[in-house]
N, C-alpha and C positions, 0 to 999 in steps of 0.2 A: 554918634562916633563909632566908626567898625572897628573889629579887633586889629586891622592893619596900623589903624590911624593910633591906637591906644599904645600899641608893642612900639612902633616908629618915636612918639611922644615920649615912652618910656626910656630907649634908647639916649635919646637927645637930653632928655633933664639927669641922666646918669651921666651924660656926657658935663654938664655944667656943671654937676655935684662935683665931677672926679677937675675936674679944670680949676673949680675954687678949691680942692685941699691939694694938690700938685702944689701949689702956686702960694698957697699957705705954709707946708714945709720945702717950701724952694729956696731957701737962702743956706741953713748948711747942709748942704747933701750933694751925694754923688751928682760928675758931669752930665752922664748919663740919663738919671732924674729929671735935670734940666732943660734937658735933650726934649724928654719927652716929655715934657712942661708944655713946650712952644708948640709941640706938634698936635696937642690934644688942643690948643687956642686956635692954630690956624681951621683946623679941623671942624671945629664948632663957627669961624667966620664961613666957613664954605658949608657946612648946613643950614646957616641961616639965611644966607644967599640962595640956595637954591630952593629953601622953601617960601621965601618972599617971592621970587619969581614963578612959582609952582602956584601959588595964590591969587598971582595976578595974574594967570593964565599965558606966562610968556617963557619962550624959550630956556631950560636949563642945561642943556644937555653939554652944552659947550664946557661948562664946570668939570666934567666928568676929567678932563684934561689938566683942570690942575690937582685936583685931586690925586690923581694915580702920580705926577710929576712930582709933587709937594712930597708925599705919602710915601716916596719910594727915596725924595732927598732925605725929609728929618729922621725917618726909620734908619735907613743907610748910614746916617753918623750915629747915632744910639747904639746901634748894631759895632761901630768900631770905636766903640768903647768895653765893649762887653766880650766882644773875641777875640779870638787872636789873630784868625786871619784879615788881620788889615790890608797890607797889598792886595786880596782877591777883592777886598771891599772896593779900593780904589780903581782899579783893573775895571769890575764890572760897572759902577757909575760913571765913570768916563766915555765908555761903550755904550751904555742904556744911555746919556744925554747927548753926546755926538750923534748917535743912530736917530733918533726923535726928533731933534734937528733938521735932520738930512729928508727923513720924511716930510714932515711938513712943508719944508723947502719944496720939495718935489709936487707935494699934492696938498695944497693952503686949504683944500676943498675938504680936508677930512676934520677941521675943526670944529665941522656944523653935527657930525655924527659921532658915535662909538669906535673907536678905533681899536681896534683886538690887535695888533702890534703894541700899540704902546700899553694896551691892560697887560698882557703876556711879559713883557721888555720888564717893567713898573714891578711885576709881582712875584716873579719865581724868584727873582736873586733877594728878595727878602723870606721868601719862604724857604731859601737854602739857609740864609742867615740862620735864621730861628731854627732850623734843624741843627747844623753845629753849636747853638747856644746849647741847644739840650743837651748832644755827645759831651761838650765841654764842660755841664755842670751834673753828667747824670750822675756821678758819685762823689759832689760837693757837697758840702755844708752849706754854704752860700745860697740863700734861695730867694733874695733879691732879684727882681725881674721874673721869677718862675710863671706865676701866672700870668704876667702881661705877653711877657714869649709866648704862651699858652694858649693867649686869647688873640694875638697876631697868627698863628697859624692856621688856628681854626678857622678866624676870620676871612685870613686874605685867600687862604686856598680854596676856600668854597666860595667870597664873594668874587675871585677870580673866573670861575665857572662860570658863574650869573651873569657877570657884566661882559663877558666874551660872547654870549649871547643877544646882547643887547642890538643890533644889528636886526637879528632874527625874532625880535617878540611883537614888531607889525603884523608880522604873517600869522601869531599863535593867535587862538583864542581868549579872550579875557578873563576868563579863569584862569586858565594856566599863565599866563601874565599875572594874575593875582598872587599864583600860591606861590610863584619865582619869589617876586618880593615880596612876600609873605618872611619865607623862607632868609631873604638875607635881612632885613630888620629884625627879626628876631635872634639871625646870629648876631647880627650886630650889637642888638640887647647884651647878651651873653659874654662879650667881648668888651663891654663895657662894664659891666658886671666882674667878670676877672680884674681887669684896673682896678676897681673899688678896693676889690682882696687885697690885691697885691700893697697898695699901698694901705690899707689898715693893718696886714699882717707884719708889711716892713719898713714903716715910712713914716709911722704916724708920728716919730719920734725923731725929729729932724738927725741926721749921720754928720757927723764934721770930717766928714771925708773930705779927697779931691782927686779921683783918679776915675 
């Protein structure tokens, strides 16, 4: 087993760790919480998906599509629960899924590839989210969500990079193909990792909240 295959594995069983205790204090706790309950379930069906089909040496890449579309819905309501700017939230996922729409429509043929419109569309307006989450909480008390905001920036802004790439790593060498996704499984690690915190340091103790 390479060190790819071990950090990627690592990634995914932190991913099903943090899915069984969401899901464990999911009954009284924030909306939000919940939010990202569902998003870390659907998230783990599309890893398993794509690595059944990675196994059986058959196409994945078409995944890549729901992924960024899914990832940029459940984050997007999470996100308007936690801000204030609701209308810009609304404003921009109406835009990001009319537009993706419109493309497809136009060109059915980019289903089979990477499409850097819809990684680009899918990723900054969540990376602006999680920037005003900071502004909004940087001299709170409140520090529910900090690390998982924490680990959505890291994440999406650099696996943003990576995957807007992906078009172009035919042409690279296999190395550098390697250390790319080297590079975001291991952020991903890390990203998962935060989740962990986030909820042992504020979650482990179900909230009878509702807002």
């Amino acid at each position: 087993m390479s060190f790819f295959d071990i950090i990627a594995d690592l990634g995914i069983g932190i991913l099903v760790l943090n899915l069984l205790l969401f899901f464990k204090s999911y009954q009284k706790n924030l909306i939000a919480f919940k939010i990202f309950s569902y998003y870390l379930f659907i998230m783990l069906v599309i890893q398993i998906i794509s690595s059944y089909l990675q196994e059986n040496q058959l196409d994945n890449l078409y995944l890549s599509h729901y992924y960024f579309i899914l990832q940029f819905s459940f984050l997007s309501f999470f996100y308007s629960k936690l801000i204030k700017q609701k209308t810009l939230i609304k404003v921009l996922t109406v835009i990001v899924i009319i537009s993706i729409i419109i493309q497809f429509y136009i060109t059915p043929e980019i289903y089979f590839s990477f499409n850097l419109f819809e990684i680009i569309i899918c990723s900054i307006p969540l990376i602006i989210y999680s920037f005003l989450f900071f502004i909004q909480n940087i001299d709170g008390e409140n520090k529910n969500f900090l690390y998982i905001n924490s680990g959505i920036f890291i994440y999406i802004l650099s696996s943003t990079l990576i995957f807007s790439s992906g078009n172009l790593m035919p042409e690279l060498s296999k190395s550098v193909n390697k250390i790319i996704w080297t590079v975001n499984v291991f952020l991903y690690l890390i990203y998962q990792i935060l989740i962990f915190i986030d909820w042992y340091k504020n979650f482990r103790k179900p909230l009878n909240l509702k807002k």
